[in-house]
C-alpha positions, 0 to 999 in steps of 0.5 A: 499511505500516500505514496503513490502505490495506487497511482504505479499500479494502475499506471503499469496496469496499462503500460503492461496490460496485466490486471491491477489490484488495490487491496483495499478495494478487494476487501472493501468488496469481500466485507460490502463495506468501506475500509473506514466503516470496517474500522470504525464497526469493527476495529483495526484487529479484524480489518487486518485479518480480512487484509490477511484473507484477502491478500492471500487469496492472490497466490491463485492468480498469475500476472498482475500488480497488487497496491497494499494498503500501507500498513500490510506488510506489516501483519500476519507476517504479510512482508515475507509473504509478498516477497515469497510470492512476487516482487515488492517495491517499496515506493518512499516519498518524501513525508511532505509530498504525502501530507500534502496529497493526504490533506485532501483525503483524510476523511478517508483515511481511518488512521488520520482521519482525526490527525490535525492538518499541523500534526500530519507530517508529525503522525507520518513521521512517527508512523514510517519509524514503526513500519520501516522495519517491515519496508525495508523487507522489499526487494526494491527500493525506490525513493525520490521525486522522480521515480518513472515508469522507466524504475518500474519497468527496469525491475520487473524486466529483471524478473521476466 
C-alpha cells in the first residue's frame, strides 16, 4: 500500500504501450462497488476471494502490467501464482515515504482508514512484518529512493 505500483504501472504503461491494470480497479468494476464498500458490506473474507477470482482471470491475457492491491500475494497462495505466470516485482519504499503519500488518502484505505495519523507508520510497520514473508517471494527486488524506469526496464528486458 503506497509504494508506488499504481504509479510504475501506468507510467510503464506508456513508456511500453502495453495495457495496465489495477487489481482493485477490476474488482471495484466486477463487484460495482468501491473496494472500502466491499469491505465495510461485506468483509475482508470475500473482497479476497473476489481479489483471487479477479486476479486469475488475467491467465487469459497477454502483455500487460498488473499493480496488486498490497495484501494480494498474500492469499489463496496468490504470490506463487503471479510468479508462475509473470514477473513480480516487489517495490519497498521506505514506511515514512508511504505514511507521508498515505496521510492524504486514508478514507480510502479500508485497512487504515480508522489508523490515527501518529500510529501510521506504526501500523505499516507491523504490517510489512506480516506480509514480508509473502514479498519476498518476488522474483525482483527493488528498493530506494531512486528507483527509475531504467530498474524496470532492465527486468523486463531480461524476460523479453
Amino acid at each position: 500500500m503506497g509504494s508506488g505500483k499504481s504509479y510504475w504501472a501506468d507510467k510503464l504503461s506508456s513508456l511500453l504501450n502495453i495495457p495496465a491494470f489495477h487489481l482493485d480497479d477490476e474488482i471495484e468494476k466486477a463487484e460495482q462497488k468501491t473496494v472500502a464498500e466491499i469491505f465495510s458490506e461485506k468483509g475482508e473474507d470475500h473482497f479476497r476471494q473476489k481479489e483471487n477470482e479477479v486476479l486469475k482471470s488475467f491467465s487469459a491475457k497477454e502483455n500487460f502490467i498488473l499493480s496488486t492491491g498490497g495484501g494480494a500475494p498474500c492469499f489463496y497462495d496468490n504470490m506463487n501464482w503471479m510468479n508462475n505466470n509473470g514477473i513480480t516485482i516487489w517495490i519497498d519504499e521506505p514506511v515514512e515515504i508511504i505514511a507521508e503519500r498515505l496521510q492524504k488518502e486514508k478514507s480510502h484505505r479500508p485497512l487504515i482508514a480508522t489508523v490515527e495519523d501518529n500510529n501510521l507508520e506504526y501500523f505499516l510497520t507491523q504490517m510489512r512484518e506480516k506480509r514480508n514473508s509473502f514479498y519476498s517471494k518476488a522474483k525482483y527486488y527493488l528498493t530506494g529512493n531512486n528507483i527509475t524506469e531504467k530498474d524496470f526496464l532492465k527486468i523486463i528486458s531480461t524476460h523479453e
